[in-house]
TORSEDO-599022 format. One record per residue (C-alpha): residue in three letters; x, y, z. Coordinates in steps of 0.2 Angstrom, whole numbers, padded with zeros to 4 digits, always signed. Layout:
residues N
AlaXYZ
...
***
This chain:
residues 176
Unk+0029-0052+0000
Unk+0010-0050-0004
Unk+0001-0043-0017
Unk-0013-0036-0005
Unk+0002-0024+0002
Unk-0003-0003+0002
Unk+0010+0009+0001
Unk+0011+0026+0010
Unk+0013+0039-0003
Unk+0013+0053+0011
Unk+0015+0057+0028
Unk-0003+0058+0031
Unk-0008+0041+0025
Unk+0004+0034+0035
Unk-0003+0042+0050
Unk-0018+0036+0047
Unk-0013+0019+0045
Unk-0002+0019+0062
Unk-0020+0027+0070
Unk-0028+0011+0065
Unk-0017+0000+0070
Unk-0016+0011+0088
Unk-0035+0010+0089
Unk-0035-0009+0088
Unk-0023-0011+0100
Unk-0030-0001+0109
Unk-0048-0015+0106
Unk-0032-0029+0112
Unk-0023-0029+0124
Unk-0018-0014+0129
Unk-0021-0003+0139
Unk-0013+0014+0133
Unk+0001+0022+0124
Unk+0013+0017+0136
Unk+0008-0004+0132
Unk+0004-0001+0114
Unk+0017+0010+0107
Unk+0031-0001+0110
Unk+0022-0015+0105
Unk+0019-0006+0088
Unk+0039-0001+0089
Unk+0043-0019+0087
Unk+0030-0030+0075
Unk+0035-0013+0063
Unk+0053-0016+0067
Unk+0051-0034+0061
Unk+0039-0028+0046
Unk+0053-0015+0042
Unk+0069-0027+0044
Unk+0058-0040+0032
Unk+0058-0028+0018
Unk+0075-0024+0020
Unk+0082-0041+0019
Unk+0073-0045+0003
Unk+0079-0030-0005
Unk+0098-0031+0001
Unk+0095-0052-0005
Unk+0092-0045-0021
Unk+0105-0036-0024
Unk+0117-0048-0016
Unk+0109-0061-0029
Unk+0112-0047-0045
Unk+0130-0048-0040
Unk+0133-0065-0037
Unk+0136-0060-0018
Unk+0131-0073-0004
Unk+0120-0064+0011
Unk+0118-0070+0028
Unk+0100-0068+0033
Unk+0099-0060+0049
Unk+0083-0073+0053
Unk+0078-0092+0045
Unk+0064-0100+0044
Unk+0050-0096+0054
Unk+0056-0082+0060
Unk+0054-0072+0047
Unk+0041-0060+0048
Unk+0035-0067+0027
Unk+0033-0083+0039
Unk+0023-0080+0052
Unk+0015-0064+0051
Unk+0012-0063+0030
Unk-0003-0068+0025
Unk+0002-0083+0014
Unk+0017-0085+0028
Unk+0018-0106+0028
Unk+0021-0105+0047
Unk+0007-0093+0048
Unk-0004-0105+0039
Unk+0001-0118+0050
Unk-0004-0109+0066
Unk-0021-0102+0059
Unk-0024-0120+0056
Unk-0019-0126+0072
Unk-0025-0125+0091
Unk-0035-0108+0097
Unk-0020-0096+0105
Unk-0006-0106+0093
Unk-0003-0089+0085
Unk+0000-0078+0102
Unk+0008-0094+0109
Unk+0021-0096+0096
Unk+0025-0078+0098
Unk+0026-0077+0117
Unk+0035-0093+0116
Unk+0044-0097+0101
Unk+0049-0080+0091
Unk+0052-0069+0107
Unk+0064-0080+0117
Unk+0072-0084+0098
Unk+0074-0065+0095
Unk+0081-0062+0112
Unk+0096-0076+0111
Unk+0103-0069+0093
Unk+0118-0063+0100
Unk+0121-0078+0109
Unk+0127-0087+0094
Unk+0145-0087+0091
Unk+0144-0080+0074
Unk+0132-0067+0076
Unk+0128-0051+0065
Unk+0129-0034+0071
Unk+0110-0036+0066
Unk+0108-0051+0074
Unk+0115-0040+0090
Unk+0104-0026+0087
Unk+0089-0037+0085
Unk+0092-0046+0103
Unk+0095-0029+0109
Unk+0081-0024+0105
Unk+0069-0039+0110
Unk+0077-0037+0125
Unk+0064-0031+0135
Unk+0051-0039+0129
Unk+0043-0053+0135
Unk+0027-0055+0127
Unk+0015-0048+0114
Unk+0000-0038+0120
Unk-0009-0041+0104
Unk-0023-0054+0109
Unk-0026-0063+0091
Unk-0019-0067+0073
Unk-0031-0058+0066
Unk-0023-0043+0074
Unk-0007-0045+0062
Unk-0019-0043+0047
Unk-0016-0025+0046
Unk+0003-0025+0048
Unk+0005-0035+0034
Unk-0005-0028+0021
Unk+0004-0011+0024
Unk+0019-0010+0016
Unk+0032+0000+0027
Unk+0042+0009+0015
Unk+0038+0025+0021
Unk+0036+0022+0039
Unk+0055+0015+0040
Unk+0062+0036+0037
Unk+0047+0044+0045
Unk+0037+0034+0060
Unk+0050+0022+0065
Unk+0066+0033+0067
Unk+0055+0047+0078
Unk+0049+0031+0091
Unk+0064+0023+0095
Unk+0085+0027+0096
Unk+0087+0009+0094
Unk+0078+0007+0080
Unk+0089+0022+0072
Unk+0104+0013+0080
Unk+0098-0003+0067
Unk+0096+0009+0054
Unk+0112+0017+0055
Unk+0123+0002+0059
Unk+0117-0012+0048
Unk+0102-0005+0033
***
């Protein structure tokens, strides 16, 4: 992903990490824990299910094995939410509000209509599931993403994550 990532070497750093990112939300947006803590369930579902990928492509690719991506091109969160992301380039470079507009309009209503396809992935389904709900981001600006992408999530995916959300232990279970 980035070389600027930092890894949580213990429960403590990790929750001092999710306790920054609580307190800028809390600066956004939101307006308590009932706005930001499903807001935060999702960008570090998309953070979590990045890595994920990456590492089950690798293996896939040490094998010889084909793996169906569960999102393309720009939906990625290595695309719009890395830093170095191309599609995240081209909306810092582009029009004030492109980032929260591309979001609201173009990743959300992408992530809800997975399961839609005919072909879809029980991660796909999960995904939609998931997205459900959700119809916009309460996080006000781009720069707001910085610190969800130079965290890695290693740690948070089997400690943070599985506590916040069944459905995020329903993905883990069914598909990692």
């Amino acid at each position: 992903m980035t070389n600027n990532v930092r890894t949580f070497n213990n429960q403590q750093s990790l929750n001092s990490a999710i306790k920054s990112i609580c307190d800028i939300m809390r600066r956004s947006n939101c307006a308590g824990a009932l706005q930001y803590v499903p807001e935060l369930t999702w960008i570090l579902f998309l953070r979590i299910l990045d890595e994920q990928e990456a590492k089950d492509s690798e293996r896939a690719e040490a094998v010889g094995a084909e793996l169906m991506q569960s999102l393309e091109v720009p939906y990625r969160w290595q695309d719009w939410a890395a830093p170095g992301g191309p599609k995240r380039k081209e909306l810092a470079g582009g029009t004030l509000g492109a980032f929260k507009g591309f979001v609201d309009g173009e990743l959300i209503p992408h992530l809800k209509k997975l399961k839609e396809r005919p072909n879809a992935s029980a991660r796909q389904k999960v995904i939609s599931e998931i997205f459900s709900g959700i119809d916009r981001t309460r996080i006000d600006t781009e720069r707001n993403f910085w610190i969800f992408s130079t965290r890695s999530t290693k740690s948070a995916a089997k400690t943070w994550i599985p506590r916040t959300s069944s459905l995020c232990r329903r993905f883990t279970k069914a598909c990692c």
